[in-house]
C-alpha positions in Angstrom: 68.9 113.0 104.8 66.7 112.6 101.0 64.8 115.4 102.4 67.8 118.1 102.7 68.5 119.9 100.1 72.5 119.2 98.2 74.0 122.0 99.5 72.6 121.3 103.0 74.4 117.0 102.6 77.7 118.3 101.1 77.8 120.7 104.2 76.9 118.0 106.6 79.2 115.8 105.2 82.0 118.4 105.2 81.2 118.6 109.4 81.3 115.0 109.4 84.2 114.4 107.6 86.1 117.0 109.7 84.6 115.9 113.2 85.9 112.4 112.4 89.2 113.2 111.8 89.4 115.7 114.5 88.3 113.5 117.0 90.7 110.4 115.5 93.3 113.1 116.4 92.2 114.2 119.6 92.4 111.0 120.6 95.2 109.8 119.0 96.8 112.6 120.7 95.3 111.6 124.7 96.3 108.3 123.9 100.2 109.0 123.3 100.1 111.4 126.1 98.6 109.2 128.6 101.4 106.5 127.4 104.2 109.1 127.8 103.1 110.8 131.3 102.6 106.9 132.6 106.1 106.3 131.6 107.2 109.5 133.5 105.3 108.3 136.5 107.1 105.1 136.5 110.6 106.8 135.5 110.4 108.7 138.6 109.4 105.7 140.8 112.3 103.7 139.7 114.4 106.7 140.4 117.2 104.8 142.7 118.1 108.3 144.9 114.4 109.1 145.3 114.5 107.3 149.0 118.0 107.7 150.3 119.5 105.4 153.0 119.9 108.6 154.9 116.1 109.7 154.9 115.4 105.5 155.7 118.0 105.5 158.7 116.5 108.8 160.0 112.8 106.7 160.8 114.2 103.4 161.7 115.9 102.0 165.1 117.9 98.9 164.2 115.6 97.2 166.6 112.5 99.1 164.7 110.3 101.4 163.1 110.1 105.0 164.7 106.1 105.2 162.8 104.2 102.4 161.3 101.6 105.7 159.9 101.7 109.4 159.1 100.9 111.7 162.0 99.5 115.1 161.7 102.7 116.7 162.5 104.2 115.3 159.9 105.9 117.3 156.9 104.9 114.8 153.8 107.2 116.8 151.6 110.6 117.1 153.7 112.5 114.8 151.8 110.6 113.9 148.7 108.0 115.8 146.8 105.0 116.9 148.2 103.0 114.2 146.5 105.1 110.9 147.0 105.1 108.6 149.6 107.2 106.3 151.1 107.3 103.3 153.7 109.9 100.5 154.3 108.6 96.9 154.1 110.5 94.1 156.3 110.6 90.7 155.1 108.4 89.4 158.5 105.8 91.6 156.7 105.6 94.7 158.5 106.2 97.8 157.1 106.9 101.1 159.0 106.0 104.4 157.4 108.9 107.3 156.0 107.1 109.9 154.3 103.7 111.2 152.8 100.0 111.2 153.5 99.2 107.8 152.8 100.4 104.2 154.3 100.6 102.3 151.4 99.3 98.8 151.2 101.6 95.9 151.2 101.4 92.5 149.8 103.2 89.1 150.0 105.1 90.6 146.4 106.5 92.9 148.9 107.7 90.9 151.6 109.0 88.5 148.9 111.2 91.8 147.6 112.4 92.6 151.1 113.4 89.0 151.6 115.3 89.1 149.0 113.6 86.2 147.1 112.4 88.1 143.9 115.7 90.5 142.8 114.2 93.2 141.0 111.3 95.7 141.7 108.0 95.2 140.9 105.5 98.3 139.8 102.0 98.3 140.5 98.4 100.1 141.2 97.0 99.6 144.3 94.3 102.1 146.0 94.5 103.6 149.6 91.9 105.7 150.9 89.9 105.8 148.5 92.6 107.1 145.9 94.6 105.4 143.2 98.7 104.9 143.7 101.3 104.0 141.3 103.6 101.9 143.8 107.3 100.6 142.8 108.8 98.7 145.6 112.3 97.7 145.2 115.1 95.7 147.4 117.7 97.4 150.0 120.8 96.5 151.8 119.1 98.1 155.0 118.1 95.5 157.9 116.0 96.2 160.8 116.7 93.9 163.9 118.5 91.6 161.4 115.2 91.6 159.3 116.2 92.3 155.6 113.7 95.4 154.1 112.4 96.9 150.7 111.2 100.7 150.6 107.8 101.1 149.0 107.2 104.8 146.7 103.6 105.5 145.9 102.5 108.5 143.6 98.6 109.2 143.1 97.3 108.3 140.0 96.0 111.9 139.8 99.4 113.4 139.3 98.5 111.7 135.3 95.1 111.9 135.1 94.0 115.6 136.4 96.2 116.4 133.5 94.7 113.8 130.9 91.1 115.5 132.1 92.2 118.6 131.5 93.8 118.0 127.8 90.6 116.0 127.1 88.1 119.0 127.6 91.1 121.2 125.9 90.5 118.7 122.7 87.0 118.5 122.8 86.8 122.4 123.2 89.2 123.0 119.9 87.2 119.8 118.2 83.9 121.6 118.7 85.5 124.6 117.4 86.7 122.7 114.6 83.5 121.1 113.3 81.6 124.4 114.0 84.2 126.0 111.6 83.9 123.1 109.1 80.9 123.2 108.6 80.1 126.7 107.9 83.2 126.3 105.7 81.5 123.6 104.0 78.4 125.5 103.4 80.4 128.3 102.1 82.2 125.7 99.7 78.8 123.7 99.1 77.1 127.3 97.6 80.2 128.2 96.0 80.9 124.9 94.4 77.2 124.1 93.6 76.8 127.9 91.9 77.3 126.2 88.4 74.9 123.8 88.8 72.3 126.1 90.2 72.7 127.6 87.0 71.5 124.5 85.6 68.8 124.0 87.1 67.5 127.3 86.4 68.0 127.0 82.9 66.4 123.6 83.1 63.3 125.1 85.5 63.4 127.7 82.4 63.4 125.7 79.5 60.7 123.3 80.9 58.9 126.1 81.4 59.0 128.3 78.1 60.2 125.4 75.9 62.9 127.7 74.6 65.6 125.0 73.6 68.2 128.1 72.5 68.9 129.0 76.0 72.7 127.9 76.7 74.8 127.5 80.0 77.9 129.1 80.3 81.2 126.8 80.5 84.0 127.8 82.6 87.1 125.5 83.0 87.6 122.0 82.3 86.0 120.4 85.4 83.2 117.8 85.7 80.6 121.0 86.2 82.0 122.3 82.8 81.6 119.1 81.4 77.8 118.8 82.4 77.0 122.1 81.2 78.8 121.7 77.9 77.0 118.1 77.8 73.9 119.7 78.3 74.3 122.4 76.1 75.1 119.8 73.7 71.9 117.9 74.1 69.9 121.4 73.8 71.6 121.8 70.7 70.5 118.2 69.4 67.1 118.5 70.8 66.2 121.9 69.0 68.0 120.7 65.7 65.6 117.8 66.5 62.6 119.5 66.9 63.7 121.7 63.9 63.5 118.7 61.5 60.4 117.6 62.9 59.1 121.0 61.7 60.9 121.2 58.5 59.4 117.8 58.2 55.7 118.4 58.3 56.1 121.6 56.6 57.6 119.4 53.8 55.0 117.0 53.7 52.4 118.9 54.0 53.8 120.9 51.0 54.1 117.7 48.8 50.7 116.9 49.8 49.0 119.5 48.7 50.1 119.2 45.1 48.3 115.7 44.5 45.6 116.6 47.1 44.6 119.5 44.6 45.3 118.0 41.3 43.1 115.1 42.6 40.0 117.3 43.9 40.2 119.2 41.0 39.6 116.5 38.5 36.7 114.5 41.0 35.1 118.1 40.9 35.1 118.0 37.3 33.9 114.5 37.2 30.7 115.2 39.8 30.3 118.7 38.1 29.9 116.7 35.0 27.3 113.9 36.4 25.2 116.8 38.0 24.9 119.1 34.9 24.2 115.5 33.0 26.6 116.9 30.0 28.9 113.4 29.8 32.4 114.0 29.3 34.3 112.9 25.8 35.2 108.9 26.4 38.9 110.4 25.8 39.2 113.4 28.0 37.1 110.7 31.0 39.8 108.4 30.1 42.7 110.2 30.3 40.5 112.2 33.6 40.4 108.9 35.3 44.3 107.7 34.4 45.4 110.8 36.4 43.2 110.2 39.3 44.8 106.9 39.6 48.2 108.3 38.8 47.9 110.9 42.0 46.3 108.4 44.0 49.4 106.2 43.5 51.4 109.1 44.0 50.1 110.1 47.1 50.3 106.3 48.4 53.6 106.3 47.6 54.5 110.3 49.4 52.8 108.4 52.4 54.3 105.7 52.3 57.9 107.2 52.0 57.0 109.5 55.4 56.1 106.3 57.6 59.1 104.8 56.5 61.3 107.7 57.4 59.2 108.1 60.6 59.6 104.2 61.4 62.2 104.1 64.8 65.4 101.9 64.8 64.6 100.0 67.8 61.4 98.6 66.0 63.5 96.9 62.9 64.8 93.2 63.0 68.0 92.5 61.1 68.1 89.6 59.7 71.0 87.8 56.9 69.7 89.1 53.6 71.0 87.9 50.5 71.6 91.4 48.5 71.7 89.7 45.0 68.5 88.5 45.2 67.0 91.3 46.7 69.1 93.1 44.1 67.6 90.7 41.3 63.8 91.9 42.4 64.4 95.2 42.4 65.6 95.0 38.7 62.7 93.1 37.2 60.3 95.8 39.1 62.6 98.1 37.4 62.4 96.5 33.9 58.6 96.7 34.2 58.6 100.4 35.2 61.0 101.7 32.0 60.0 99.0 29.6 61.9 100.9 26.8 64.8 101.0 28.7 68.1 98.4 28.6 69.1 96.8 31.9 72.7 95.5 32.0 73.2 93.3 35.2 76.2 91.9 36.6 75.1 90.6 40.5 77.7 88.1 42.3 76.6 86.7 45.8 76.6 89.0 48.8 75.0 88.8 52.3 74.7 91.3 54.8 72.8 91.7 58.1 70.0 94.3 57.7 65.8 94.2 56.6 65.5 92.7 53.4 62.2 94.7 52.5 64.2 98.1 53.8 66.7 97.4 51.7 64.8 96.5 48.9 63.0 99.3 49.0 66.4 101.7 49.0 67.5 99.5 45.9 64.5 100.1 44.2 64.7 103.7 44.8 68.3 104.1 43.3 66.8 102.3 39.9 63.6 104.4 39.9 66.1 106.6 39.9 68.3 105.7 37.3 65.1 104.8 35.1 63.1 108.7 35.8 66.6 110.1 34.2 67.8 107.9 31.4 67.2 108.8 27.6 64.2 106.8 25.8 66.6 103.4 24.9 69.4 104.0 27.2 71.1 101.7 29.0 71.3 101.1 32.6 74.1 99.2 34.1 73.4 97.2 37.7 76.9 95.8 39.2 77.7 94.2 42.8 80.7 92.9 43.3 82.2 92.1 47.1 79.5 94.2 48.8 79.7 97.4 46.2 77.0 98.0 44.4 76.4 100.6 41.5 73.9 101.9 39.5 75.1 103.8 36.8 72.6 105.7 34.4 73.5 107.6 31.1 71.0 110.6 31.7 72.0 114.5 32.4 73.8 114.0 35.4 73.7 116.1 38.8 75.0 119.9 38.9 78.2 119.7 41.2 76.5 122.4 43.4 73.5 119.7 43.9 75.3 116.8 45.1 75.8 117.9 48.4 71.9 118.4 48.9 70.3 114.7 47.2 70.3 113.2 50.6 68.5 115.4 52.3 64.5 115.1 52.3 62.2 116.9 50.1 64.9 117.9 48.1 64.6 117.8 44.5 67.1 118.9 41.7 65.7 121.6 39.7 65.6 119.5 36.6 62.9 117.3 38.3 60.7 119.4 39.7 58.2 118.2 36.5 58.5 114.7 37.5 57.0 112.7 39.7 58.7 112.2 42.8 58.5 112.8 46.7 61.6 113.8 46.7 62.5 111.5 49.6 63.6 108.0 48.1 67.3 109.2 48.3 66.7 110.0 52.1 65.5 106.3 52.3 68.4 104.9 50.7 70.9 106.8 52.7 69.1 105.9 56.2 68.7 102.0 55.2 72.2 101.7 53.9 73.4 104.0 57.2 71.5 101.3 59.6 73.3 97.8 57.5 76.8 99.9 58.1 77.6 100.8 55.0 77.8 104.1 52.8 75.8 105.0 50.0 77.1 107.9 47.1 76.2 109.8 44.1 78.3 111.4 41.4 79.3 112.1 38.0 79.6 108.8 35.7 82.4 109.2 33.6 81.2 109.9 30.0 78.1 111.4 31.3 75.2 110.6 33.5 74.9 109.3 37.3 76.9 106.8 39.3 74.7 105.8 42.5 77.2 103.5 44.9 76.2 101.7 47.7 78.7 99.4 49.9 77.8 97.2 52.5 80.0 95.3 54.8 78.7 91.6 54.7 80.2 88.1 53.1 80.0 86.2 49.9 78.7 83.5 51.8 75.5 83.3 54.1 76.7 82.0 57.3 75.2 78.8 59.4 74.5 80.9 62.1 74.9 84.2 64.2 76.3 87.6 63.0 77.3 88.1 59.0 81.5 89.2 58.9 82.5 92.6 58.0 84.9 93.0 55.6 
């Protein structure tokens, strides 16, 4: 059945389905009529006119029986139809035929009847000759020499079941007609219903093929076909924004990359063109040569290690309860050493949150390098977290109101910092770090000038014994 091919099941199925319930029917329906013409059968047998006195007398002497079998010359069918029989059975046990082909069998049930020792009649199946009789014997008020009697009618068994044989091959004719018809129904239905997805799998077949992740299927209706192809569509969708990225990505990089790359060979060219022409370079200009080899070197370490952190997947991180003060506090004395000029007002009170203490270190850090790249020589720079909100306020130039919508995004730098040095993805780390703890991180206009960076992150002011941090 793996082996066949959907549309080839669903029309099996169909035939199944179909020649199950046709023959549940079909039999359902022999059943009721075998019940109904045996209850005929028997109706007619305890007809009480069906052997009259009359047609009894006509056979019997009061000292006898005129026939104890059917002769040759006898017409089976002159009082009673042409397939019952009938015999009288006297309570000594003899019997003496009345009518029909057959002498039917007798039994001490009948004698009993005739003697009048069992008061009703008694049906029953007996065979004579080789054929099967329905037989209802029933008390008379007819004697014979004194002797009490019973009369005996018999009808064959045939009279029901010619009938029930031919209605069975009548239902097994129209139940071979009806699986024939269900299942070429069920192959029409199987191609018609299956179109949508044949679709699918041509567009899948085509997209595997030629990589094209723009292709779409079309969605008709509202049913679970429509919903695969609009799910699918959807995942196309993600899968070439996906790949998209990716490319923006190492476009990016490799963008960023360059600049330092070139700065750097440029000035170690100048340094080996100077050993090899033996003409030394001023101790000032070596100097201040070798403090910007080190200052791209650091920058490149840093543009690198920015892109493994944004290339690092969720599954691989741990979370862990992080106390954010402290992690907070770090990331403020790193950023005291970095603008030494500069004025860092703190106010920290106790938070803890689940997430990875060096991840979010890291995005903390980046919202003070932050901070300390735009502030004035001697400004100030004011640190707060309070139940889970923290903010980083700086009193530089601010962010144009047409920028704000892009400082998340990587690579993307404002115009006003093109000239400084910067990746331009340490806001793309802070939004994906706080993103991953739950939280929501934002950047706008301080009031009175310059930026106000604010992160929130659902957590506790206490670190709890054990298991998950509370949100809220």
């Amino acid at each position: 059945m793996n082996r066949l091919s959907l549309r080839s099941r669903l029309a099996l199925l169909t035939a199944a389905a179909v020649a199950v319930a046709v023959a549940a029917a079909a039999l359902a329906c022999w059943l009721i009529t075998r019940d109904q013409l045996m209850k005929e059968l028997d109706k007619s047998l305890r007809q009480p006119d069906l052997v009259s006195v009359g047609v009894i007398s006509n056979t019997l002497h009061q000292d006898g029986c005129h026939a104890t079998a059917p002769t040759q010359g006898d017409a089976p069918g002159r009082y009673i139809s042409a397939t019952t029989s009938a015999q009288v059975v006297l309570a000594d046990g003899t019997s003496c035929w009345v009518q029909g082909h057959i002498t039917i069998p007798t039994n001490e049930t009948d004698r009993q009847i005739a003697a009048r020792e069992v008061p009703d009649g008694v049906l029953r199946t007996v065979t004579a000759n080789g054929q099967k009789l329905r037989v209802f014997t029933a008390p008379t008020n007819i004697t014979v020499g004194g002797v009490p009697a019973a009369v005996s009618v018999a009808r064959p068994l045939s009279d029901v079941t010619d009938p029930l044989t031919t209605l069975a091959w009548v239902l097994l004719a129209v139940a071979g007609i009806g699986v024939v018809g269900a299942g070429a129904a069920g192959t029409v239905i199987a191609r018609t219903g299956l179109r949508p997805v044949d679709r699918l799998t041509g567009t899948v077949e085509h997209i595997a093929r030629t990589e094209d992740l723009n292709v779409r299927i079309p969605v008709e209706g509202e049913d679970e076909i429509a919903r695969l192809g609009s799910s699918f569509n959807a995942m196309t969708a993600a899968l070439a924004s996906s790949r998209d990225r990716q490319q923006q990505l190492i476009a990016d990089a490799g963008h960023e990359l360059r600049t330092p790359l070139t700065s750097l060979r440029t000035n170690i060219e100048l340094l080996e063109r100077s050993e090899a022409t033996g003409r030394a370079l001023p101790p000032e200009d070596r100097k201040a040569l070798l403090a910007s080899v080190k200052a791209q070197m650091t920058e490149l370490a840093a543009l690198i290690g920015d892109l493994q952190e944004l290339s690092r997947p969720d599954a691989v991180r741990t979370l862990d309860v992080v106390a954010v003060h402290e992690v907070t506090g770090t990331a403020i004395e790193r950023a005291r050493l970095r603008g030494p000029d500069l004025k860092l007002i703190a106010d920290v009170q106790p938070w803890f949150v689940r997430g990875e203490a060096a991840a979010l270190e890291r995005a903390i850090v980046n919202l003070l390098d932050n901070a300390v790249k735009f502030s004035p020589p001697g400004g100030e720079i004011e640190v707060r977290l309070y139940r889970g909100q923290l903010t980083v306020r700086d009193h530089g130039p601010g962010i144009p109101a047409e920028e704000l919508p892009h400082v998340f995004e990587r690579f993307w730098r404002s115009s006003s910092a093109r000239s400084l040095p910067g990746s331009g993805l340490g806001l793309s780390i802070v939004a994906r770090t706080v993103q991953q703890s739950g939280g929501e991180v934002s950047l706008g206009p301080a009031p009175g000038g310059g930026t106000l960076a604010t992160v929130t992150l659902p957590g506790a002011p206490t670190a709890p014994p054990d298991g998950p941090v509370p949100t809220g």
